[in-house]
N, C-alpha and C positions, 0 to 999 in steps of 0.2 A: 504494500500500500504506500503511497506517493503522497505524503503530508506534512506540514510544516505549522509549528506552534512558534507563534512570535508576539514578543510582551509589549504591552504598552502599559506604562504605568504600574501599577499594580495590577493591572488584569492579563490572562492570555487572550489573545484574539485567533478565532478560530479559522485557520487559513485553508484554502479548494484541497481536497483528497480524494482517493479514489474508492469505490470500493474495497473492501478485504475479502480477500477470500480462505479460509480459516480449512485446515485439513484437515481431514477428516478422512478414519478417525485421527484422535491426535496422536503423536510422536510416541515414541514410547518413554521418554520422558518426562513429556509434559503430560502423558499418561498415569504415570506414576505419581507426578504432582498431586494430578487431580486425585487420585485414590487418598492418598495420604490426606488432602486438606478435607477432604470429604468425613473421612473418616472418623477426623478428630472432629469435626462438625457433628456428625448424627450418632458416631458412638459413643464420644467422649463428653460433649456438651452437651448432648441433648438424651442420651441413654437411649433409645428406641429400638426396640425388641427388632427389628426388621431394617434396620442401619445399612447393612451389606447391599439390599436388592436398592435403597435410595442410594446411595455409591454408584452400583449398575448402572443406573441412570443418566446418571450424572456424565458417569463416561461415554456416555453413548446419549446425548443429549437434542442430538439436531429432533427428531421427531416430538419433545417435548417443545422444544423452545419454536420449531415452527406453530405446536397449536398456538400457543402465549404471543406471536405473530400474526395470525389469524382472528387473534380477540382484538389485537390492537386496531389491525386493519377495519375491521365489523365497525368497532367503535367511533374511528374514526368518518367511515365509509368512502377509504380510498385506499389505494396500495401505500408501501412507504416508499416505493419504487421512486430514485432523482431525488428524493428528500435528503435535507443534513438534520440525523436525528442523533439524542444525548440521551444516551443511559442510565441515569442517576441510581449510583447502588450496582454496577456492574457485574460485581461478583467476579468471576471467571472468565465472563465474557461469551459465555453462551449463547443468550441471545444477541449481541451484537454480531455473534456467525452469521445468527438467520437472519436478521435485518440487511446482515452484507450481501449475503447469496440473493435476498430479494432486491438490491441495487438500491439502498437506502446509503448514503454514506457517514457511516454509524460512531459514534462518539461514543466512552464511557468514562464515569469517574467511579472511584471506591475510596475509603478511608482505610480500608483493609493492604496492607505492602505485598502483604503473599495474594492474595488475589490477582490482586492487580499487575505483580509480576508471572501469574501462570495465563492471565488475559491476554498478556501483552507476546509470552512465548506461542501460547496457543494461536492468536490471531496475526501473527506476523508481524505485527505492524506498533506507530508510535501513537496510537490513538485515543490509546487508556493511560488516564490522569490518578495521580493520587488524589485524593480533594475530598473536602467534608462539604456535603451539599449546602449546608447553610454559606460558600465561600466559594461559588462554581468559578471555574479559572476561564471564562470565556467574556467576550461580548458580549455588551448588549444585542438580544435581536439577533441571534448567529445561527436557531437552531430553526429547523421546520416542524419539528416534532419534542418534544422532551414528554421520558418514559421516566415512571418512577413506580419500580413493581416489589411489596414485600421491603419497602425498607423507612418510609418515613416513619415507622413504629421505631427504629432504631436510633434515629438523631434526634441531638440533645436537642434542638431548638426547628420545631415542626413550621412554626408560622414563618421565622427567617427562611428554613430553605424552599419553602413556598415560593417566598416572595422572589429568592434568588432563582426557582424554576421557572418562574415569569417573567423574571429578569432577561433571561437568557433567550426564550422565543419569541421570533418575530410576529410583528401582526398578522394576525389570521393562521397564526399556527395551533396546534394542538395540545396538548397538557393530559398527559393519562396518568392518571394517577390510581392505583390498587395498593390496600393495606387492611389489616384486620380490623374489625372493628370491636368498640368496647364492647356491643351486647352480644357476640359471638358468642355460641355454647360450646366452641371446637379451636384449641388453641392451636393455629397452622403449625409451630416451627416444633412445639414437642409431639404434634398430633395425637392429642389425646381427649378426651369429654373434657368440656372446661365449665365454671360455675361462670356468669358474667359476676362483674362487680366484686370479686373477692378481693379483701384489703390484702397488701404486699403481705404481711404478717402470716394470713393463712394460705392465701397461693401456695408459698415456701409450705407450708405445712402440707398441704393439698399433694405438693408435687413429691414430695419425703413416702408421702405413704403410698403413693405411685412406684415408687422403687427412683424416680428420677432426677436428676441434679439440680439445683437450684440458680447456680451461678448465671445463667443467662438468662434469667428472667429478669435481672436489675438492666438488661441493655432494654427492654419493651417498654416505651407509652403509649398507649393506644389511644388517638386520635378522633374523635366523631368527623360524620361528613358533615355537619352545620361547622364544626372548627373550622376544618378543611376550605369548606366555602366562603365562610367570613375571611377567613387569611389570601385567599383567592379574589376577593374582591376588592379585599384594601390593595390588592396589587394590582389594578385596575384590570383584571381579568372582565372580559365582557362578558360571555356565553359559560355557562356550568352547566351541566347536564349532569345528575346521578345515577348512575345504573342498578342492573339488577345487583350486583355485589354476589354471586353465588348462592343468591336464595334457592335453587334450586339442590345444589348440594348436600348428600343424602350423610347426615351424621349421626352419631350416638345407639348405633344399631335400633333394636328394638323400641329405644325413647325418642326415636326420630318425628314421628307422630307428633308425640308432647313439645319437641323441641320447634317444629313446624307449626305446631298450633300457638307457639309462643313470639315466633317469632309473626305469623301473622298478625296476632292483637296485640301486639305491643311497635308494630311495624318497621322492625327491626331486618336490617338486611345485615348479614354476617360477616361481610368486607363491605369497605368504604371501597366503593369504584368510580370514581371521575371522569369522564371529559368536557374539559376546558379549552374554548378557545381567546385567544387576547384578541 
């Protein structure tokens, strides 16, 4: 990939690049990476009886990240095809593969260094930032698209990096935003039944008699979409649209009924899903 980051001031400005084209599968290095960062992710952090087959996954990823592709596109209701879109929350890089293979010309940041160094092995290229989304290293006005999936639950400051994802896209661009929400009965990252509203105090408790580790639940805040929205409009975001948020999503086995009947009387969708346009 063919790109250039060049500074002005305190910011980076986001300079023409080409596609990536990201190999598949990966190297057998950057194959190893990824088991290894995987690992300590869903065995070590997060204890999850079934750790190895989410690993699998991971390594062999193009078929997930193109559905996660496919929702954006729906959302938006156009290809990302010729776009310059920003990843916020990167990860690995995964999906910036499938944004590239679809002819988006894909940006990412992460605060994470190992991520961000198997991102950058994995996809060739210089195109993934280290960067805390509240502090994006771009232009104003630079992106066509900015993607933000599973992570604004993890930074310190929800409203700033809002404002700096609205920052960053031009008018008439797009804003996807996906994240748990507080009245979720199904916590995504340890994927287990979850109570909503439990104080920090008993979560930790909750999670102990789960068999599960506690340590990563102090990185979680969970966000409302009215939050969401108000911090989206003080950033003069024009268009907000809420989605379905995976209400359809079949959780808690047998208490899925009760959990579905709750979630419809009290009108709760179990992710915050966004699209915004400035």
């Amino acid at each position: 990939m063919s790109s250039a980051l060049t500074m002005s001031g305190d910011r980076t400005v986001l300079a023409a690049s080409e596609p990536a084209a990201p190999a598949e599968p990966p190297r057998p290095g950057v194959a190893a990476a990824l088991e290894a960062y995987y690992a300590r992710y869903y065995r070590d952090a997060l204890a999850i009886p079934g750790w190895r087959d989410l690993v699998r996954v991971r390594l062999d990823d193009s078929d997930y990240e193109d559905r996660r592709l496919a929702r954006l596109e729906r959302a938006m209701g156009r290809s990302v095809a010729g776009l310059a879109l920003l990843n916020v929350g990167c990860g690995t890089g995964g999906f910036n593969g499938a944004a590239s293979r679809a002819g988006a010309r894909a940006w990412g940041v992460d605060v994470d260094r190992e991520a961000v160094a198997i991102a950058r092995a994995r996809l060739g290229c210089d195109s993934i930032a280290c960067a805390a989304a509240e502090c994006l290293p771009f232009r104003a006005g630079a992106f066509d698209v900015v993607y933000c999936f599973s992570t604004l639950e993890h930074v310190v400051d929800a409203r700033r990096a809002l404002a700096e994802m609205a920052r960053v896209l031009r008018p008439g661009g797009h804003l996807y935003l996906h994240t748990p929400s507080p009245g979720a009965c199904f916590e995504t990252h340890y994927k287990i039944l979850w109570i909503p509203g439990l104080p920090r105090p008993l979560a930790r408790a909750y999670l102990r008699a789960r068999g599960r580790p506690t340590a990563f639940l102090s990185s979680l805040t969970l966000v409302s979409a009215a939050t969401c929205a108000r911090a989206l409009r003080s950033a003069e975001v024009e268009t907000i649209r809420v989605l379905a948020g995976d209400a359809s999503r079949r959780v808690g086995g047998r208490l899925w009924p009760l959990i579905r009947l709750y979630y419809g009387l009290f009108r709760i969708r179990p992710a915050v899903e966004i699209v915004a346009t400035r």
